[in-house]
Every structure is written in C-alpha cells, then in structure tokens.
C-alpha positions, 0 to 999 in steps of 0.5 A: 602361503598361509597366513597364522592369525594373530594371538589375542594380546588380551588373552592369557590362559593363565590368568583366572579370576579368583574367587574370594576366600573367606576363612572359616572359625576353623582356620581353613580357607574356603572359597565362596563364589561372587554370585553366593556373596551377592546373594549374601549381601543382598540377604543381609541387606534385606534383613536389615531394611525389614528389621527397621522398616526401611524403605527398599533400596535405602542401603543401596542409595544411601551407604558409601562404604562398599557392601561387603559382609564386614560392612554391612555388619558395620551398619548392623551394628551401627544400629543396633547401637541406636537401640539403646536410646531409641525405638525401632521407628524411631532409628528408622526416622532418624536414618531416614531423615539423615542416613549420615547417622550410620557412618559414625561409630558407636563409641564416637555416637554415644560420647558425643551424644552423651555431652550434647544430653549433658548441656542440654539437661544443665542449663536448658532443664531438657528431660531425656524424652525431650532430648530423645525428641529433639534428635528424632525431628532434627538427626542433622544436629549429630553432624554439629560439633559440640563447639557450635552447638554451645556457641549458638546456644550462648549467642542466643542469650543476648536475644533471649532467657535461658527459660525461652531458648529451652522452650524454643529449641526443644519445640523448634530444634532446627533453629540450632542450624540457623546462625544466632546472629540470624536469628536475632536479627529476627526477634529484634524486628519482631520485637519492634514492629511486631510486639503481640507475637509471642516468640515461644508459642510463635516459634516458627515465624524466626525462620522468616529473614528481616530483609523478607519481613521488612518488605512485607512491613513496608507493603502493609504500610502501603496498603495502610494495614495495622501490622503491629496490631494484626500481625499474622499476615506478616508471616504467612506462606509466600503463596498466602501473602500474594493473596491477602495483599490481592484481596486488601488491594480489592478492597481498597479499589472498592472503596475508592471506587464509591468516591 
C-alpha cells in the first residue's frame, strides 16, 4: 500500500505576492518591485541626511512614520520648511537636538512659532536673531503650548522684572522648562543667603534646587566659611563641592592641629 504524503496546508499556489503599483503622471499603473522601493527609500533618505549634514542613520532612529516615498517627502518638505528661518546647520542642530521637529506640520510649525515670536518680541523686547537663537539652543520649547510658555513667563513676574526675565530667557531659554514656582523658590534663596550673585549674568546657577543649596548653606556654616560673602562655592559642580569642602576640612584640621 502506498501512502500519499500530506499537502502543505500553508501552501497555495494561487496566492502570489504582489508588488506595489505606483501610478504614473500618465494614469497607467506600473509596478516597482520592493527591492527598487528599498533602493529608493534609501536613495532619498540618503539625499536628505547629505543635504543637512545629518549624521547616518538619523532618519532610520529617529522618524516614527514609515519610510514610504509620501513619507520621506513628508519629512523633505518638513524641512524645507524650516529654511525659511533657519540655515541649513542650524535645521541640523535643531533636528539633531530634538527630531520631534519633523513630526509637526509646516502650517501647524509656522502659526505656532509665528505667535511664540510675537509675545516674545511685545513684551520681552527679543529681536528676530534672538528668537532664531533661542529655538536653535533649546528646539524642545516647540513641543510647549503657548499657554504654558506665557503662564511661566507670567509667573516669573512675581520673582523678577520684565527687563531681567528678557535677559535671562534669551541667554538661558531652558529655563522655560523649569516650573516658575521652581525657579523662584531659587532666586528667593539667592537673594537672601547669596546677595552679591547677579541672577542675569549668574543665570545658570537657578538650575541649582533650594533643597541642594540649603544643604550646601548649611556645610559651609559648618566649616565657618562666609557664603554670603564668597558665594561661588555654593554653586560648583557636585564633583568641585566635594573637593572644596575636602580641602576647607584640611585646612581646619591643620590649623587645630598647631594648638
């Protein structure tokens, strides 16, 4: 007796794959096989990392849309977009710093920018450059509502003058991403336990937590160091405190150890 082997239940010679049909300007279908669309994707994907300086594999890591030619001429045109404000490097150090940038659309990029410029230059007395710098070294702040933008700006009065916030935010714009509440509960304790501290030129020290500074207050009244009156130390790098307070240790040991 013989025996007749089993069919494939997963074969089924009428199915094919089909490739895609791209219709020409012509209106006649044609039909492009998926390794001439993979060489095509990566063409264009090519072009557009050399066009901006982009490093390789930027569009592969970074874009969550699929790679398909109506997408990446979605992210072309994106793009392209931005050279109506910016220059070629710097759209390739804001994509670079925040490639969320391409997943806004240009009319919905352009209106909110277009509103952010406005307040900004009304009541903050920001030139264009200073706006165009502003979204070059912090891109995130695209990805905030205009509510929140103005809400912290606001807030910021009740710690500081219009004058100084304009200084502040064009020279430190991350500070946009801090809650104002945060922020001031900063420049209150500076204001108390660290007078001689200049908040405009010494911007960056309001990245500094009260609870970090009252620490560090209450150490240097330890090792009785005058803060109010040489307040650097307050604000050095975690790695720079350890040290200083090392070394004003030695040198308290030192001295006790002449007595």
């Amino acid at each position: 007796m013989s025996f007749k082997s089993p069919e494939n239940p997963f074969e089924n010679k009428d199915f094919e794959i089909s490739e895609p049909i791209i219709e020409s300007k012509h209106g006649k279908e044609s039909r492009i096989s998926p390794l001439e669309l993979k060489l095509n994707e990566i063409e264009t994907i090519k072009t557009i990392v050399k066009k901006y300086g982009l490093k390789n594999g930027f569009i592969e890591k970074n874009i969550e849309e699929r790679k398909t030619p109506k997408d990446l001429k979605k992210i072309s045109d994106r793009l392209e977009n931005l050279k109506a404000r910016f220059s070629n490097k710097e759209i390739k150090k804001i994509v670079e710093k925040y490639p969320k940038t391409l997943k806004y659309r240009p009319e919905t990029f352009n209106n909110y920018l277009e509103r952010l410029e406005k307040n900004l230059k009304d009541k903050y007395n920001f030139s264009e450059e200073e706006f165009k710098c502003l979204v070059i070294s912090e891109p995130r702040i695209i990805s905030y509502s205009s509510k929140l933008i103005n809400d912290r700006l606001e807030n910021l009065k009740n710690y500081l003058v219009e004058e100084e916030i304009g200084n502040i935010v064009k020279k430190w714009p991350v500070i946009l991403k801090y809650k104002s509440e945060r922020i001031g509960k900063s420049i209150e304790w500076m204001r108390q336990y660290a007078p001689k501290i200049n908040l405009v030129d010494s911007y960056k020290n309001l990245i500094f937590s009260v609870e970090i500074l009252e620490k560090r207050r209450l150490a240097l009244e330890l090792l009785k160091y005058s803060y109010k009156e040489y307040p650097y130390p307050l604000f050095l790098g975690e790695d720079k405190w350890r040290k200083f307070v090392d070394q004003e240790m030695e040198v308290i040991m030192k001295k006790q150890s002449k007595y």
